[in-house]
C-alpha positions in Angstrom: 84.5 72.6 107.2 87.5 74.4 108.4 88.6 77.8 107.3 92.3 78.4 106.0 94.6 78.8 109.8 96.5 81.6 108.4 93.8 83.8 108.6 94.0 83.7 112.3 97.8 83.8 112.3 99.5 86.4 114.2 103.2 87.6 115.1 104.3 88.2 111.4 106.1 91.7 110.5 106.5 90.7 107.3 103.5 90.3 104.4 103.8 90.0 100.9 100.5 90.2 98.6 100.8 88.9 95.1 97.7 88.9 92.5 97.6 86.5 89.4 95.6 86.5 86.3 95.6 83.3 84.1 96.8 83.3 80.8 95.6 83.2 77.5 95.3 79.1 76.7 96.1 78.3 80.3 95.7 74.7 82.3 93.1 75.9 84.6 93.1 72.7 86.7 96.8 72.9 86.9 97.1 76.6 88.0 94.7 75.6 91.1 96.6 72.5 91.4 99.6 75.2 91.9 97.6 77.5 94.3 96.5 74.8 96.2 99.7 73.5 96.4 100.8 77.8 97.1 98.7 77.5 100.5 100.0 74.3 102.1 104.0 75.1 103.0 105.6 72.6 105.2 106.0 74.2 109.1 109.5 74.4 108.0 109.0 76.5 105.3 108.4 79.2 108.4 105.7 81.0 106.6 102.4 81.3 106.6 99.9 81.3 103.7 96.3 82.1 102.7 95.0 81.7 99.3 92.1 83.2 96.9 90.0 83.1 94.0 88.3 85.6 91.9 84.4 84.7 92.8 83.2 84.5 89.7 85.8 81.9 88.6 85.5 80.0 91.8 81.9 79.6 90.9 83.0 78.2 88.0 85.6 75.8 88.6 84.6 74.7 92.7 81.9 72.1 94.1 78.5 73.8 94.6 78.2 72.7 97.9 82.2 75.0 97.8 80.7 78.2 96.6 79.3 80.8 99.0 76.2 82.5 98.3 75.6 85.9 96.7 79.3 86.5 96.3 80.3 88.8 93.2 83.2 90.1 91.7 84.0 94.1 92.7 82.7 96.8 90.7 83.4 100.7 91.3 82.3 102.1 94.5 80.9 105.5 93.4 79.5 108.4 96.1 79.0 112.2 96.5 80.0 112.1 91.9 83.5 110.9 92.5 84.6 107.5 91.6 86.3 106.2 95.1 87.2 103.2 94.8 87.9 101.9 91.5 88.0 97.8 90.9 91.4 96.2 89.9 90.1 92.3 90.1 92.4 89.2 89.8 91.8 86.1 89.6 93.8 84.7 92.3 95.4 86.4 95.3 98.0 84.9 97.9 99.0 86.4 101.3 102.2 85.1 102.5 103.5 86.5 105.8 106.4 85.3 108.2 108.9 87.0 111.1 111.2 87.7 108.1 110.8 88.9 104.4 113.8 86.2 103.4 110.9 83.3 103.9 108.7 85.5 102.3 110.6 86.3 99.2 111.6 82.6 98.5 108.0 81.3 98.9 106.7 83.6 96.3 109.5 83.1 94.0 108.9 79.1 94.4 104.6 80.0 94.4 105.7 82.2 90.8 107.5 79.7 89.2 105.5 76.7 89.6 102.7 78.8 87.9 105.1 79.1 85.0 102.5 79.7 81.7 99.7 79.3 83.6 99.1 82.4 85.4 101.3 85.8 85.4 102.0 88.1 88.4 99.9 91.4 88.4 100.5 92.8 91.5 103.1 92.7 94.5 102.1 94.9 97.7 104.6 94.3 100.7 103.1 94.5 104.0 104.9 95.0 107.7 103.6 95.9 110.9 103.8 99.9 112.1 104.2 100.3 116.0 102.5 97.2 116.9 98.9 97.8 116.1 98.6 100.9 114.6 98.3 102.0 110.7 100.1 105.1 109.1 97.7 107.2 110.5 99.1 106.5 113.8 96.1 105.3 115.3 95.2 101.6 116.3 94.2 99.6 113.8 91.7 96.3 114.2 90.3 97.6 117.5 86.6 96.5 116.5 87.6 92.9 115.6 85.9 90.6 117.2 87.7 88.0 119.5 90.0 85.1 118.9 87.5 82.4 119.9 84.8 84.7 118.1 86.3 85.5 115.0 85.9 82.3 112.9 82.1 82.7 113.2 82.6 86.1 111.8 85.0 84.8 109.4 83.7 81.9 108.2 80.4 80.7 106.0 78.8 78.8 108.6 78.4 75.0 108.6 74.9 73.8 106.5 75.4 77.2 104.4 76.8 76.8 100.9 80.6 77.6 100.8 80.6 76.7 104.6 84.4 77.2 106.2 85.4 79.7 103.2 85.0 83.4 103.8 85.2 86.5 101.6 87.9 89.3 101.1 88.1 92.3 100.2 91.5 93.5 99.2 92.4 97.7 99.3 95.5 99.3 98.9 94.6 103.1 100.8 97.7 105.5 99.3 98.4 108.4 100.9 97.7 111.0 98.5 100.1 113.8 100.1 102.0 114.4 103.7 99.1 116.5 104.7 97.9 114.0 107.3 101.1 114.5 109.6 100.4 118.2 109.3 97.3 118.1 110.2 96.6 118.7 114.0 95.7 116.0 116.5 92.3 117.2 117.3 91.6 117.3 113.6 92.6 113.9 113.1 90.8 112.8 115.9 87.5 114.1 114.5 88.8 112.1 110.9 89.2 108.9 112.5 86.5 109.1 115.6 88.8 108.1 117.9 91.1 109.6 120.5 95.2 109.1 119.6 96.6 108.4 122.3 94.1 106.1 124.3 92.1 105.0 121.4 88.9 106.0 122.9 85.7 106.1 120.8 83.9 109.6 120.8 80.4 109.8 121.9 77.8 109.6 119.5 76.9 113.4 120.4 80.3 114.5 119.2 81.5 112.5 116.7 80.9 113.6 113.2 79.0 111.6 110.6 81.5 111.8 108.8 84.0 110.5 111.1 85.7 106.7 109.8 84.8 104.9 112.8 80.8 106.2 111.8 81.3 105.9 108.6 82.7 101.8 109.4 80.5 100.9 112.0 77.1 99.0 110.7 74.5 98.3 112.9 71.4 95.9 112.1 68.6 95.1 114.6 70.7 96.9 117.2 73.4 94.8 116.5 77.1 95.6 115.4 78.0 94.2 112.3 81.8 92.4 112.9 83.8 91.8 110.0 88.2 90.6 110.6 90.5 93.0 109.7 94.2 92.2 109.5 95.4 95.6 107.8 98.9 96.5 107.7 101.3 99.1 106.2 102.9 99.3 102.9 105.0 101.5 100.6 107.6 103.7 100.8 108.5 107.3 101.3 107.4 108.0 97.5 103.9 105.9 97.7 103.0 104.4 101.2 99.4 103.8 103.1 96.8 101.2 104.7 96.4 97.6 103.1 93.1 96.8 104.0 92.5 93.1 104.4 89.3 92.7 105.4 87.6 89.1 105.7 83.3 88.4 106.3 81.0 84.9 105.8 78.8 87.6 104.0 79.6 90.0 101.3 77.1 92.5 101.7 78.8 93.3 105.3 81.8 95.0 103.8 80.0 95.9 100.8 78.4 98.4 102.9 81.2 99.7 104.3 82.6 100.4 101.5 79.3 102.2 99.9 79.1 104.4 103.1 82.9 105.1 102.9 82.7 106.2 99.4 79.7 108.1 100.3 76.8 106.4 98.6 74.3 108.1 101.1 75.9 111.8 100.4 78.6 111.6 103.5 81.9 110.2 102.7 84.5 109.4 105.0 86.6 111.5 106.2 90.0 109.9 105.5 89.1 109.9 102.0 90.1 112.9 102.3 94.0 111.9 102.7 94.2 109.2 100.7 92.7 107.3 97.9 92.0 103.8 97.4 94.3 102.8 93.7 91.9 99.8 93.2 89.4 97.4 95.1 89.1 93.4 94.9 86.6 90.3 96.2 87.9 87.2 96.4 86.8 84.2 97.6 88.8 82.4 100.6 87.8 78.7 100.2 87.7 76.3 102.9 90.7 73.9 104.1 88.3 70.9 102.4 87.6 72.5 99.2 91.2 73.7 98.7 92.4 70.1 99.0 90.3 69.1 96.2 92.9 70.2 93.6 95.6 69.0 95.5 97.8 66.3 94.2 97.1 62.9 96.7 101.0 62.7 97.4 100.8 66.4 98.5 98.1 65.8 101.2 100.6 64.2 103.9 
């Protein structure tokens, strides 16, 4: 079982995000037909393309043997008697990224109307790259991601598992919640993020506060660090702008975590939570190459 190629896809600038929630009376077979057919352009099409489903409808709709294991829909992240991270779930979700936003736009208007009655757009985030790696933070972004050659066995449900080749998102829009950030000085920054700004250094574990994002991130089982696939990115603009985070695992309860410590489950939040807030939270299941074709039309396989 192979795992959709665009998640390992790099050298796009340009990312549109689009949610979709199926209508009242809709073709259910027909609106997967259409995702399905959403997450297989042509290489002329010059985008690239990776497509979702809500967990609990994939259980519903996909192959056992299709459906990972212990995979839920998101709920509200709650810490410290503040509600951080409220859920906004969809039931499909499509990430559609390409050296231009011209490709972009026309593969989401084509992806849009062939869902006609079907299924209705809720959301539209779009993505582009900030000074190479880096986030709106203006620190490097991704830098505990595990390797090229490593990352699918991070990414993906491994083979004899249920759901093997598909992995699990979790979708976050981060808004900054004022300018305070870029007044704030490098040092203090530094002790938000856990991480030097210029060389993107890790502090010591001596010095770097529990509350910093790189502790609060970090998970470590059996002396082990946990590795999940982040492909974050900017978004907005100069009224409402922050941090997508895309983050993809072959187990939910890895970012599940991370987003319990974050929000401050155990009584320490993170940091950056205090310069931003997250406007609503998704799962969504990322099905393999083999279980996406299922719904595709024969004549559309070629």
């Amino acid at each position: 079982m192979n795992a959709q190629s665009g998640l390992f896809a790099f050298g796009a600038t340009e990312h549109l995000y689009l949610t979709f929630d199926l209508t009242a009376g809709a073709d259910v077979q027909e609106a997967l037909r259409t995702l399905a057919q959403a997450g297989n352009p042509a290489t002329t099409d010059m985008v690239n393309v990776v497509v979702g489903v809500r967990p609990s409808l994939w259980a519903e709709v996909a192959d056992a043997a299709d459906v990972p294991a212990d995979v839920h829909d998101y709920t509200e992240a709650k810490g410290e008697g503040i509600t951080a991270m409220p859920a906004e779930q969809h039931d499909f979700w499509i990430w559609i990224s390409s050296a231009g936003m011209d490709a972009c736009w026309d593969w989401a208007k084509q992806v849009i109307g062939a869902f006609g009655s079907n299924a209705e757009l809720s959301s539209e985030y779009r993505g582009w790259g900030y000074h190479g790696n880096q986030d709106l933070t203006g620190f490097v972004d991704g830098t505990e991601n595990p390797g090229r050659l490593e990352a699918p066995q991070h990414v993906a449900v491994p083979e004899g598992k249920p759901g093997a080749g598909a992995s699990i998102l979790l979708f976050q829009p981060y808004e900054h919640t004022k300018f305070n950030w870029y007044e704030t000085s490098i040092e203090e920054q530094e002790k938000a993020i856990g991480r030097t700004k210029l060389d993107n250094i890790e502090f010591d574990d001596d010095v770097k506060p529990l509350s910093a994002h790189v502790a609060r991130t970090n998970i470590d089982t059996d002396e082990m660090s946990v590795k999940v696939w982040r492909r974050n990115v900017a978004y907005g603009d100069m009224h409402r702008h922050g941090t997508l985070f895309v983050g993809f695992t072959n187990e939910q309860w890895k970012l599940e975590d991370m987003v319990d410590r974050m929000a401050g489950a155990d009584g320490v939040h993170d940091s950056i939570m205090n310069f931003m807030k997250v406007t609503g939270s998704a799962w969504f299941v990322i099905p393999s190459v083999e279980a996406m074709l299922k719904f595709l039309p024969e004549d559309d396989e070629d």
